[in-house]
N, C-alpha and C positions, 0 to 999 in steps of 0.2 A: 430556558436559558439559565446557565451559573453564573457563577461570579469565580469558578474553580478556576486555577492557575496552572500552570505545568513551563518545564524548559523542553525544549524541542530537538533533537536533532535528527536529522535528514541524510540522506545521501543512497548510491545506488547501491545495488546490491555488490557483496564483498568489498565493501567498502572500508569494514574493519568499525561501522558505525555500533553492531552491538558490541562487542569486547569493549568498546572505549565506556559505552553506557552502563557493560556489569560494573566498570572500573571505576567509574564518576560513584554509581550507588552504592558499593562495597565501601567506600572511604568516608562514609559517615558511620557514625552509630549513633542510633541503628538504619540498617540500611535505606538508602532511601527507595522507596516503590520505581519501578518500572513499569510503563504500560507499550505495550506493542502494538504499531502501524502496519500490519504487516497481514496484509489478503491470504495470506497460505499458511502462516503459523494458528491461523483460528482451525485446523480441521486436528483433530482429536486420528491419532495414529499415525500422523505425517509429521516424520518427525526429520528423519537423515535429510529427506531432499530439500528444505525447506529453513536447513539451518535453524531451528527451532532452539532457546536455548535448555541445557542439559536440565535433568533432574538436580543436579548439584546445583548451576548456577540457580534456578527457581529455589533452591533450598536457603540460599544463601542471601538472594532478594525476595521480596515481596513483588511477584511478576503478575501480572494480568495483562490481559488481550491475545491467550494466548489460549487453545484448545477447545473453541467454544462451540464446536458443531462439531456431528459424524460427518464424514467425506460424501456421504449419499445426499446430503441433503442441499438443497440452495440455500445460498447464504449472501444477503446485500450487503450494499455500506448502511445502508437505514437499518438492518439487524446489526451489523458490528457497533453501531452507534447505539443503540438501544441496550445490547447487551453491556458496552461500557457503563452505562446509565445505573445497570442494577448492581455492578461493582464499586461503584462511587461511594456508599458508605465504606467499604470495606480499605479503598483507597485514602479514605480520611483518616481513617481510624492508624494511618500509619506515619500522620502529625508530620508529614514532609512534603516539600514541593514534587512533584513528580517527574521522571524524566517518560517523555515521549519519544521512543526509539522507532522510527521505520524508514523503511522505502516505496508507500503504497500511498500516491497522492492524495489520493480519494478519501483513504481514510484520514491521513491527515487535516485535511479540507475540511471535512465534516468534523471533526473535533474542535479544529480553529476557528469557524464560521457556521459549524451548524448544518442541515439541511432545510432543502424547499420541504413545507407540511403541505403544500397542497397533496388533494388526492392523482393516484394516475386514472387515467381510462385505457386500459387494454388495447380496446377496437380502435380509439384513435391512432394511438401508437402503432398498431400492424398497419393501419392506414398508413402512412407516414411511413414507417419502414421499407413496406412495399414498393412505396413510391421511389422511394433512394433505390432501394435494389434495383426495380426495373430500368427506372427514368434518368436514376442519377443526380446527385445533390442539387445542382441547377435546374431543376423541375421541382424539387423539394422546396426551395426559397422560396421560387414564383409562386408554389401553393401557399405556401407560410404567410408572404407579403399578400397574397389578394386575400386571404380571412381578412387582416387589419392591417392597411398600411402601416397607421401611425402608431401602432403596437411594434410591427415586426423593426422597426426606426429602433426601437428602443433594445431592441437585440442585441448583446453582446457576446463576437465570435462570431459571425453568421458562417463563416467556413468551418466550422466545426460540425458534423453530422449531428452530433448527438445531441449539442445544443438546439439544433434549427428540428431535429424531429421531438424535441420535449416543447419546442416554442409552438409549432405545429395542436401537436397535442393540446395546450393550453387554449390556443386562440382558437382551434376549432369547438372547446367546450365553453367558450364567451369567457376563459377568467384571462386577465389581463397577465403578463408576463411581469415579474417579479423587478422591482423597482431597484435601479443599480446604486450601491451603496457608496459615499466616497469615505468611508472609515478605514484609515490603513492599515496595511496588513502586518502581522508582529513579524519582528526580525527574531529567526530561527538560524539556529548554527546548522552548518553541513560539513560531509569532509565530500573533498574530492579525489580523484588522482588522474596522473595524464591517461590517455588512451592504452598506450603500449601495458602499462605496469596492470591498470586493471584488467584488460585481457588476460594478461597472465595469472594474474590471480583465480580468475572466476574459473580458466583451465585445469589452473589446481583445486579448486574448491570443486569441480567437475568429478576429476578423478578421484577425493577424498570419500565426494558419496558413495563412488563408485564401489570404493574398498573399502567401506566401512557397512555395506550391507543396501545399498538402497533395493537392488533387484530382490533383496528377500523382502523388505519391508512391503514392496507391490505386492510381491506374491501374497504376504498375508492379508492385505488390505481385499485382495480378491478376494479370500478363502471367506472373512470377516463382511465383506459388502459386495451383494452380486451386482449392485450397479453403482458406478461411483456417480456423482454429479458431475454435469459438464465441465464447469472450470477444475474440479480436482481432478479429473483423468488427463485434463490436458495440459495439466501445470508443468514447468520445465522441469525436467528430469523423470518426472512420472511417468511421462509420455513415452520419452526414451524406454527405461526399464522395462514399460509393459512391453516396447517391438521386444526387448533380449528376452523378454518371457514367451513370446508369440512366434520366437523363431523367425523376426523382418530384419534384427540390427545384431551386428555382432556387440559385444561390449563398447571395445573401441570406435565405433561407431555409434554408439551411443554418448558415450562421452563426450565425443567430438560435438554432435548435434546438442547436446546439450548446452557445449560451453559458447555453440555458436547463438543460439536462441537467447540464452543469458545476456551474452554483448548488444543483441541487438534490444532486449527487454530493459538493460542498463542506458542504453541511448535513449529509450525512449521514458527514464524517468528522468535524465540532467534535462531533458528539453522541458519534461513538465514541471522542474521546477524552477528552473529559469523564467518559465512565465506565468506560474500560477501560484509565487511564492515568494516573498523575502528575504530571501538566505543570504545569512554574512559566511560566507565558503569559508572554509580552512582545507590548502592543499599537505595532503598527504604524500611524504617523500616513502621509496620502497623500505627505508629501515627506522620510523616512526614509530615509538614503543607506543602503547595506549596511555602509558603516564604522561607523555611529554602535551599527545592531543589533547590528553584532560584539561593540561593546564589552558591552552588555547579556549578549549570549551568554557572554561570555567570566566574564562574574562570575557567571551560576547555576552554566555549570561549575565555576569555582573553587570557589565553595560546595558545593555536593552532591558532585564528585565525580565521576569517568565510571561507567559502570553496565557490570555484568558482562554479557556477550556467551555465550548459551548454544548452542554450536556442539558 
């Protein structure tokens, strides 16, 4: 655990959240460090679909959390967290607070709180998995509850799969389920926007990949790795590209699928952080330069405070 600091901000994808982040660290000198939250800018050669930011802008800031695996390889949050860990001098050594920029709950999660160190057990887990697949989460509980009633009591989320098969896993190996904390959680700036405007965006950010080369960049990513790893091959827009390489999606059809996967992968980050986080929002209007957000940003931080970095 650190005692490291950072300011945070949050929000869904085309949010406009990194432009506003190079803009906040560009206006010190010297820049201030950026680190990225962000599950798909860690894969080294995914760059277009991924909005990954440019060589310039990394030239310009001091960036990390960004390129830290080949595409072939599995990659967790307990490695994105790890791998932060050995960048932390590097991150001191740039004498400023840090901004944390993403859209990847998880990782955010584990930066602001850390992870569980207990170990996993495999076997339990397929146990447990299996159980959901076949039986269905209400099979799953009942097995979770009969290990230890007055364990699984202590379960928070019990509707969540993932929690009740890591709870599973725990109590079938006697260790007791992780004791719930009342430590509050730091208030983190976010941007948001209505429905309508960010649809549109993410459509255009669709097409941008589009014509800015993504279907070659798969192509090379093939040429370069015969097998990508599960989450990179299936990441939004990757996906897509590979059907216009395989002869399944015409372009247009790609784009489409992509910008529709987006909206819904954008819904499903406002729900996770509505409830799995502290956000003082800032609504984003369609013609919001990044100067103007800065200044919003810059007065939650000042009020709240940066938030502790559990490294």
């Amino acid at each position: 655990m650190s005692a490291w600091v950072a300011h945070v901000l949050v929000g869904p994808t085309a949010s406009g959240k990194s432009a506003v982040a190079q803009h906040l660290a560009c206006a010190n000198r010297p820049p201030t460090p950026i680190l990225s939250a962000d599950s798909m800018a860690i894969y080294r050669g995914m760059d277009i679909g991924t909005a990954k930011p440019t060589s310039a802008e990394r030239d310009a800031v001091p960036t990390f959390g960004v390129d830290l695996v080949d595409p072939d390889q599995p990659f967790s949050v307990g490695d994105y967290l790890a791998a932060i860990r050995t960048t932390a001098p590097a991150i001191a050594a740039c004498n400023a607070t840090p901004i944390v920029v993403g859209g990847t709950g998880l990782y955010v999660k584990a930066l602001l709180e850390g992870l569980d160190s207990t170990p996993s057990n495999p076997a339990l887990r397929a146990t447990a998995e299996a159980l959901l697949a076949t039986e269905g989460l209400a099979a799953l509980q009942a097995a979770t509850r009969a290990l230890n009633p007055a364990q699984y009591e202590r379960l928070r989320d019990p509707d969540n799969p993932r929690r009740v098969v890591r709870a599973y896993e725990r109590l079938a190996a006697g260790q007791p389920l992780p004791t719930a904390t009342d430590r509050p959680k730091p208030r983190i700036a976010g941007l948001r926007l209505p429905p309508d405007e960010l649809r549109a965006r993410i459509e255009r950010r669709a097409r941008q990949m589009f014509a800015h080369g993504l279907v070659e960049e798969v192509r090379a990513l093939r040429g370069r790795y015969p097998q990508l790893s599960d989450t990179a091959q299936h990441a939004i827009g990757y996906q897509e590209a590979a059907g216009v390489l395989d002869g399944q999606l015409t372009e247009e059809e790609a784009i489409q699928q992509t910008a529709v996967r987006t909206a819904r992968y954008s819904k499903r980050q406002m729900t996770w952080f509505r409830h799995q986080a502290d956000v003082v929002w800032i609504d984003v209007g369609p013609h919001d330069a990044p100067e103007r957000l800065a200044g919003h940003i810059r007065r939650i931080w000042s009020r709240y405070g940066p938030a502790a970095l559990h490294l």
